[in-house]
Structures are given as C-alpha cells and as structure tokens.
C-alpha positions in Angstrom: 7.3 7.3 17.9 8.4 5.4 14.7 11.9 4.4 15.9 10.7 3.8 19.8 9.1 0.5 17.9 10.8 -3.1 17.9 11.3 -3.5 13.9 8.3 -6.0 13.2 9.4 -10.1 13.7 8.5 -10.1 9.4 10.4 -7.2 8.2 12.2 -7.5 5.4 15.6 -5.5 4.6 15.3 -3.1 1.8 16.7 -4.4 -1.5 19.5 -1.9 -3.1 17.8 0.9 -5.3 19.6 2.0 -8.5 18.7 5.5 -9.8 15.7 5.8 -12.2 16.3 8.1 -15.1 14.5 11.3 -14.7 14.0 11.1 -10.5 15.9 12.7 -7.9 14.5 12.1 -4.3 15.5 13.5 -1.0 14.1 14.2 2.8 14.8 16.1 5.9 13.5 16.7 9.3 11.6 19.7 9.2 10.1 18.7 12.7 6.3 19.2 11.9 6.0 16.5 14.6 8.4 14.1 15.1 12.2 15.0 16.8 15.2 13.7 15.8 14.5 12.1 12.3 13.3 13.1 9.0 9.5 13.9 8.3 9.4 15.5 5.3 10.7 14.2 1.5 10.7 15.7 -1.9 11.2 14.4 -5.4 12.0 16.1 -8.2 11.0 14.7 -11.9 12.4 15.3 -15.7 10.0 17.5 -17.7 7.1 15.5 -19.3 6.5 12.9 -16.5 2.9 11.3 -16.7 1.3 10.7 -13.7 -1.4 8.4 -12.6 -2.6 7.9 -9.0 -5.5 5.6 -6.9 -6.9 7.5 -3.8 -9.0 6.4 -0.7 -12.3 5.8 -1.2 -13.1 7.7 2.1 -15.8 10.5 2.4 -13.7 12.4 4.7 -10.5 12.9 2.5 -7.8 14.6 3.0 -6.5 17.9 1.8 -3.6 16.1 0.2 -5.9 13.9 -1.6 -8.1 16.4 -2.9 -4.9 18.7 -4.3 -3.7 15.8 -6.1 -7.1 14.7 -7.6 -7.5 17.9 -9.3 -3.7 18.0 -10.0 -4.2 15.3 -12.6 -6.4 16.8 -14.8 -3.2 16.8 -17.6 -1.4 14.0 -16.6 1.8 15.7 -15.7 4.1 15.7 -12.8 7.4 17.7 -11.9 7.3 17.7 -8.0 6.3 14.9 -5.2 6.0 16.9 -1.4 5.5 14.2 1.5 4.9 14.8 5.2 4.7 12.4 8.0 3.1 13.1 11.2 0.7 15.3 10.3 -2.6 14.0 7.8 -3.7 17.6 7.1 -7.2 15.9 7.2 -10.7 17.6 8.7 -9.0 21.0 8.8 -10.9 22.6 6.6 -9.8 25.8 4.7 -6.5 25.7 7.0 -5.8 22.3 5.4 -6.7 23.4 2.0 -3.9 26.5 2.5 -1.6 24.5 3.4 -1.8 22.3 0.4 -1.3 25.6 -1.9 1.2 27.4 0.1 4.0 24.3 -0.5 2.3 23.3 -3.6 3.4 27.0 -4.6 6.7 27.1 -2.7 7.9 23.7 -5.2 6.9 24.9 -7.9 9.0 28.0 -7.3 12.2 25.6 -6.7 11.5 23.2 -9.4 10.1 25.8 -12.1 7.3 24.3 -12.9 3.1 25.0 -12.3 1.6 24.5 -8.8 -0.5 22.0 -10.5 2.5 19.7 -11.4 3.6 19.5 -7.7 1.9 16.7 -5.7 1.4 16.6 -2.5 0.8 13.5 0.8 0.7 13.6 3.9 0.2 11.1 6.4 -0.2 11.2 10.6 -2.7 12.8 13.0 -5.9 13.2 11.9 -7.6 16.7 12.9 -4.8 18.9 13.5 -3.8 22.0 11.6 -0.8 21.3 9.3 1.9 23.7 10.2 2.9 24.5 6.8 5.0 26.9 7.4 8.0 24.5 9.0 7.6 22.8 5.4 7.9 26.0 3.5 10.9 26.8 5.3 12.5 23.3 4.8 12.0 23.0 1.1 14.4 25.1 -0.4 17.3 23.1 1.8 15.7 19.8 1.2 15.6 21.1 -2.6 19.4 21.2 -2.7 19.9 17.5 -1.6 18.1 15.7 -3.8 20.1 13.3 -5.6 19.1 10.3 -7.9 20.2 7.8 -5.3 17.5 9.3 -2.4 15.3 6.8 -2.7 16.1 4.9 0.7 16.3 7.9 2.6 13.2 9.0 1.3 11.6 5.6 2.1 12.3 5.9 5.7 11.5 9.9 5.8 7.6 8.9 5.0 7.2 6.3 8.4 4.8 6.9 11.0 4.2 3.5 12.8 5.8 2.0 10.7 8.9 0.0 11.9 11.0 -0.9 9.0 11.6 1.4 5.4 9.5 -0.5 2.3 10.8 -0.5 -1.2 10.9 -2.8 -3.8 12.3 -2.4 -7.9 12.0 -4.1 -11.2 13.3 -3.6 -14.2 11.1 -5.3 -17.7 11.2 -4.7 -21.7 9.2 -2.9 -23.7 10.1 -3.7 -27.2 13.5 -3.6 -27.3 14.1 -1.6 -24.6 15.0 -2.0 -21.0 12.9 0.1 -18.4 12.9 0.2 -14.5 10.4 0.5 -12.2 11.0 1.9 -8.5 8.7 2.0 -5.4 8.2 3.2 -1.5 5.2 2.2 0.9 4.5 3.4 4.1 1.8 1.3 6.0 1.3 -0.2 9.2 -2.4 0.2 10.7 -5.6 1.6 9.4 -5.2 -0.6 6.5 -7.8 -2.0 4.2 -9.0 -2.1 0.9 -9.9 1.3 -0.6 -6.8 1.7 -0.2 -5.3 1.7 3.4 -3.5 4.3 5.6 -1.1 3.9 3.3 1.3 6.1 0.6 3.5 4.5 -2.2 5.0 6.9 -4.7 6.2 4.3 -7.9 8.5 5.6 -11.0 9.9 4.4 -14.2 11.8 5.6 -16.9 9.5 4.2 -19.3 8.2 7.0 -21.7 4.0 5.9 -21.2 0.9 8.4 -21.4 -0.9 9.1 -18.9 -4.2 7.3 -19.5 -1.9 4.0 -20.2 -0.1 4.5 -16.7 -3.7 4.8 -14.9 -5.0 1.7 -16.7 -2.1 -0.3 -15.3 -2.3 0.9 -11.9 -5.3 1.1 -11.3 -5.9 -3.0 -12.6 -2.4 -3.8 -10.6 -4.0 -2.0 -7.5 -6.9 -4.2 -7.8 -4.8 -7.7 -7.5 -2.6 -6.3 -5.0 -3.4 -3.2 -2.2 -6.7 -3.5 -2.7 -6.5 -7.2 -1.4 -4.5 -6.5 1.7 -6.0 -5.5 5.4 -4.5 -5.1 8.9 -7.5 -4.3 10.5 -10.6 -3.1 8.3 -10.0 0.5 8.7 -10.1 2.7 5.8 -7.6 5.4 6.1 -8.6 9.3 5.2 -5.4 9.9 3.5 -4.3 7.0 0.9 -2.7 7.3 -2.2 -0.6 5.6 -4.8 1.1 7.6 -7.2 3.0 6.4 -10.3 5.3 8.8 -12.2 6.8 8.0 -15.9 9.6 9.9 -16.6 10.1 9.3 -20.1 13.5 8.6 -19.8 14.5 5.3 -21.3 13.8 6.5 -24.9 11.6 3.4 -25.7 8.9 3.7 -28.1 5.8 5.3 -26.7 2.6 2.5 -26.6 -1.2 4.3 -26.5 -2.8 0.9 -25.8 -2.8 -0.2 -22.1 -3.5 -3.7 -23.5 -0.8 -4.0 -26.0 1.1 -7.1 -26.3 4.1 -5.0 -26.3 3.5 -4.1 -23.0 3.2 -7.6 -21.5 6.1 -7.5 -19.3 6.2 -4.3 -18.0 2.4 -5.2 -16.6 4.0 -7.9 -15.2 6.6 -6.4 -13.6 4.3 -3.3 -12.4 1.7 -6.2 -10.9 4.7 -8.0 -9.0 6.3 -4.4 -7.7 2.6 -3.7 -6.3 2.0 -6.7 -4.8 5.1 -6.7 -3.2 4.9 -3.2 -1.4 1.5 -4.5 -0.2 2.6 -7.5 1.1 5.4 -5.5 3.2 2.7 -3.6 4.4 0.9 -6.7 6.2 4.6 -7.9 7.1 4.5 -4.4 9.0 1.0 -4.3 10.7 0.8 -3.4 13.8 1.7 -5.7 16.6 2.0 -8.2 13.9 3.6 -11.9 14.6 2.1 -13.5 11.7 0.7 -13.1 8.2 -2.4 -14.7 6.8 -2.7 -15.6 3.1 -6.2 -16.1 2.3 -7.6 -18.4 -1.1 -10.8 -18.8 -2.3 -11.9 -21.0 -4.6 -15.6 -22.5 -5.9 -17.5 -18.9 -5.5 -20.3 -17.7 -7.8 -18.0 -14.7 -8.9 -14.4 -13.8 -8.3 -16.4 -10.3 -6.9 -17.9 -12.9 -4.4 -14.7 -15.0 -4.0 -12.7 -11.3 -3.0 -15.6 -10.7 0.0 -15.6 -13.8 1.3 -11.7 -13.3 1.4 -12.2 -10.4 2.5 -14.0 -11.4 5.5 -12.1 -14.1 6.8 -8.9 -12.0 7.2 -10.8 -9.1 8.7 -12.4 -11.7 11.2 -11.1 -10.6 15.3 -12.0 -13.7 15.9 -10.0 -15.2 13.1 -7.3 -13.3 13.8 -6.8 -13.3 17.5 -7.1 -17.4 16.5 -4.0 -16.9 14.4 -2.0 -14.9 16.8 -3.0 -18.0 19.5 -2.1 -20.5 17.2 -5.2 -22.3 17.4 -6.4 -24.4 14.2 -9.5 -23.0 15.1 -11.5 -23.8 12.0 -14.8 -23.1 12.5 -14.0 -19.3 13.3 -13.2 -19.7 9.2 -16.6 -21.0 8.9 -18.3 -18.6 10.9 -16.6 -15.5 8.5 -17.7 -17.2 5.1 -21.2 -17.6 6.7 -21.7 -14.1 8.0 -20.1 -12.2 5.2 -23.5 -11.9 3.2 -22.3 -14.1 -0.2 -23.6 -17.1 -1.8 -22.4 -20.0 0.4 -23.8 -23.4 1.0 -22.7 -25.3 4.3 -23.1 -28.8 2.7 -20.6 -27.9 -0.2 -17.9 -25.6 1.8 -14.5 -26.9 2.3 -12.2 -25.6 4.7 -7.9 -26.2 4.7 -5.1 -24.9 6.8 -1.7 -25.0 5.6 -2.2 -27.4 2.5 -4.1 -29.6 4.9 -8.0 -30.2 4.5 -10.1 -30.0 7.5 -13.4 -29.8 6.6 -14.8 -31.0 3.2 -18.7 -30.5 2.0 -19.6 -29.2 5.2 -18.0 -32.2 7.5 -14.3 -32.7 9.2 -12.6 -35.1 7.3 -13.0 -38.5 8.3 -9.1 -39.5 10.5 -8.4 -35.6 10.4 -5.0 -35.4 11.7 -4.6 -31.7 13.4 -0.9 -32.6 13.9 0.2 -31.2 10.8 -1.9 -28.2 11.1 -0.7 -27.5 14.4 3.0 -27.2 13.6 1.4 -25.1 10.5 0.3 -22.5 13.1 3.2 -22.2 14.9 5.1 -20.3 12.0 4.6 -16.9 10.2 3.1 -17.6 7.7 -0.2 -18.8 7.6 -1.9 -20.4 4.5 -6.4 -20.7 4.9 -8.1 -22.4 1.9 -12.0 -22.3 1.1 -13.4 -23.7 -1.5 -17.0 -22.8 -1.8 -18.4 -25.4 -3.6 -21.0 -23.1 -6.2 -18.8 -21.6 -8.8 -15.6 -20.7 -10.7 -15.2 -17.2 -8.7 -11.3 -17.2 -6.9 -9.7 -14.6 -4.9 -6.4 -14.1 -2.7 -6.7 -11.5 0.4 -3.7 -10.6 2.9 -3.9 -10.2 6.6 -1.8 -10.4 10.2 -2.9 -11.3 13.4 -4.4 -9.4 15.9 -2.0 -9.2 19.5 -2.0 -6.8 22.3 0.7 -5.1 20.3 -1.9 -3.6 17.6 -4.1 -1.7 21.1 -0.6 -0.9 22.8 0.3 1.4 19.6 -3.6 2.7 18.5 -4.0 3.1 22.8 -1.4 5.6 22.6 -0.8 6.4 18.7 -1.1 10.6 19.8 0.9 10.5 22.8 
C-alpha cells in the first residue's frame, strides 16, 4: 500500500547519509504483509552502545514497546529489529512471543543478550505478528548489513508513508567531531505522546546512558512532541537513540555541561527536523501549518492552546480550502480550556495581523492573507495578551485524501 501512494506535494528528498562509526543497518522483504518491497530492517551496533528511548504514552501499548521498556534497564544496545505492516499490538501473550522469539533469534546472530536487542514494529493493529517469516529472514538480512544501510533501511520501515525520512548532523564535543544519524516513519495517527511514529537516531559520540535520555527526552519535548496530523495517539511509538562510542571523544556525565552545547544543538535540530518531515508527510496532506503563541500565562498553556488550533477540523479543513478564516482560530483558543481573554487576544496569518485585542484591525487588508493561503506553508500567530508563556505546534490540513487512505488503511 505504501508505494500505490502519490509521494506527498511537501516531500523532501533524503539528504546523502555517511556511515556512523559503530552502526551497520540493513532490510529485506520478509513479506509479513506487504509484497514486493522490504518490511523488515536490522541494525547491528559496536559493543558498549548506550541507549535511551521515549515511548507512547498510550494505555494500550504495544508488545514492542513493552520489550524495549524493560530492555533499558542497563542502558545498552547491540541489535535494532523493525517490522512494518504489522503493530504486534492487542495480541496478548502471542504478541509478547513474538517479541522474545526474534529478540532471541538477534541475539544469536549478533552475540549478544536478548535484552540488548530492540525491537518496533509498526502496521495493523490487532493481528497476530507472524514471527516466524521474521525469524526466518534474519539470519539473511544479518549478512547484508553494511555501514552505508541507512537509506534502505529508512524506506524498509514505511507504512503510509510516501516518501523515506532521514536527516544527519555532525557537532563537537570538546575537541572532537561526532555525527548524529536519524530515520522517521510517520504519516497518520500522529500526535503528541508521541505519534504513530518510529525514529531510530545514532552517533558515534561515546555518552552514558542517563546523559543520552536527558537529551532526548528535552529534544523530544521541542520537537515530536509539538507535531500532530490528526490528534491520534498511536499504540506503538518510539524514539530510540543509540551511542556507539565510537568517535573516541572524552566521555561527559553531566547532561548540562557546557561541553555539550553543540551536540544539544545539533540533537534538537536533527529531531525537529524528522518531525517536521513527518507533517510534510501526513496523510492527504497539501499544506503545513506552523502554529505560534505568544502572551500565555505559561509556556505549558502557550503549548495547548497550540496544540488546539492545529488539531482544530475546522481549522484545518479551513487551511486545506484556503480560507483566511480567522475566527475558526478564535473559536480553538476559546474552547481549548486555557487562560484566554477575548478583549486582549490577537490573531495573525502569514506575518499579517487580523485581529488585535479582541477586534479586526481597523483597514484590514485580506489581500495579502489570501495569497498567504494559497501556498504550503502556512504561518498562524496568537498572541494571548496575559503572560510571557510561548509555544510552536506543527500541523497539515485536513483533505479527502486523509479519509481515502484511513477508509481503506486494511484493505
């Protein structure tokens, strides 16, 4: 189903990906669902990889996610197993099997614990996983990895997806050069917490584990956690960041260190751009929304009130219409259940004020606006009027497209 799609009208082409010391990546079609392209990848990692990973906040996880929660209890990581097509979720003890049999059957290739072997999946919810195709996959995929797999491996974990997502960096610590590497998949069921999404990120750098986790999990904050196609938690998100030790710079225990400046810079800007090419690739997309806020009592408050406008319908459907509709902005701030004051909000669209301290501006000119609208990238402003709290949220239209793929998403 993922190549029967027309590549999304905001795609962006992958940028070239050098090797990252210490990873070798790799997929195959093992066809657990799909026919005719690959479905299932594997990396391979240098002994003494840290590991740090944000999951779904969902109550109805799956297997996957569970496997890889208690898989970081030491912070290590020889082995990444991905599938597509199939989420392994609600299958109870089947889907828990499933996660130890290929856990086991990597470990055996790679020589390393079942516990340092983890494990997504991403697809159909509800339907037994059928392991076995992967078992029997592995030890050939196993033999192709390579430390320039990244691309193929971005493109072997699509679903609905339309386009493969990567994205690299490279930044200093001390006096050292390190790289940082990442893949997304993500088109629909995306939203905060995290989204149907999986992103598997490396370096070279040598960091500990706890370090790693502090970064992503602030990075995840700014960045996946501010993106939604349309409101839907997925059961099966995960983010996983490997650190491979490999560039030999000195080791930093302090997630704040000055001496790591750069390469939290560099990690922030790779998140936010895999998140971003996750809204470029939302479902029956035409156009992105980039929300601001400004003026709320919190930033907590300023990211809900974001938050709302973008995961408006009404909103949304207004964007895909190109309509400067306005006060469907309005209605989202009022409804969203934060601190806002009608006589102080301030509404823009595309650098252009509308609406200031709760009026239109006097000899508002829509004109610019209009021709605003008719692009792909849309720009909203609101400024609340009651505080310093800001916030940034990411969102797409909503078309026909988005119910054409979900009316038919297990056909």
């Amino acid at each position: 189903m993922a190549n029967a799609l027309p590549v999304s009208p905001l795609a962006r082409p992958m940028p070239e990906l050098p090797p990252v010391a210490g990873v070798r990546f790799g997929a195959t079609a093992a066809g657990i669902r799909y026919k005719g392209r690959t479905d299932l990848v594997m990396a391979e990692f240098a002994p003494g990889t840290t590991v740090a990973g944000v999951y779904t906040r969902s109550k109805c996880p799956g297997a996957p996610v569970d496997w890889c929660r208690a898989a970081m209890a030491d912070g290590r990581a020889r082995a990444l197993v991905v599938n597509a097509g199939n989420a392994n979720v609600f299958t109870g003890r089947a889907g828990f099997e499933a996660t130890q049999a290929n856990a086991a059957d990597a470990a055996r290739l790679v020589n390393c614990a079942a516990s340092e072997v983890f494990l997504a999946s991403t697809g159909v919810i509800g339907e037994i996983l059928p392991y076995q195709k992967i078992s029997a996959a592995l030890p050939g995929l196993y033999a192709t990895l390579s430390d320039d797999g990244w691309a193929d491996a971005a493109r072997g974990i699509m679903t609905t997806d339309t386009f493969p997502k990567a994205a690299t960096r490279t930044a200093r610590i001390g006096e050292t050069t390190v790289r940082l590497q990442g893949i997304v998949k993500g088109s629909g069921m995306v939203a905060p917490d995290m989204a149907t999404l999986l992103s598997f990120i490396a370096t070279d750098a040598k960091l500990p584990a706890g370090v790693i986790q502090s970064l992503l999990t602030d990075g995840v904050n700014r960045s996946f956690n501010c993106i939604t196609v349309d409101s839907d938690t997925s059961t099966s998100d995960m983010i996983l960041l490997f650190a491979t030790g490999q560039a030999g710079n000195t080791e930093i225990g302090d997630a704040q260190s000055p001496h790591l400046a750069d390469f939290r810079e560099a990690l922030d800007s790779l998140l936010l751009e895999l998140a971003l090419l996750v809204i470029r690739d939302g479902e029956g997309v035409t156009k992105m929304m980039h929300i601001t806020v400004t003026g709320a009592v919190s930033d907590e408050s300023a990211h809900r009130v974001a938050m709302a406008v973008a995961n408006s319908p009404l909103v949304k459907t207004a964007v895909a219409g190109e309509d400067a509709n306005w006060g469907r902005v309005v209605m989202a701030v009022g409804k969203c259940g934060e601190p806002a004051n009608r006589d102080t909000l301030s509404v823009g669209i595309g650098g252009t004020w509308i609406a200031q301290n709760g009026t239109v501006v006097p000899d508002y000119d829509e004109t610019p606006v209009v021709a605003h609208m008719r692009g792909q990238e849309i720009e909203i402003t609101i400024d609340l009027g009651l505080g310093n709290g800001t916030a940034q949220a990411w969102g797409c239209d909503l078309t026909h497209g988005y119910i054409d793929i979900n009316g038919s998403y297990r056909s």
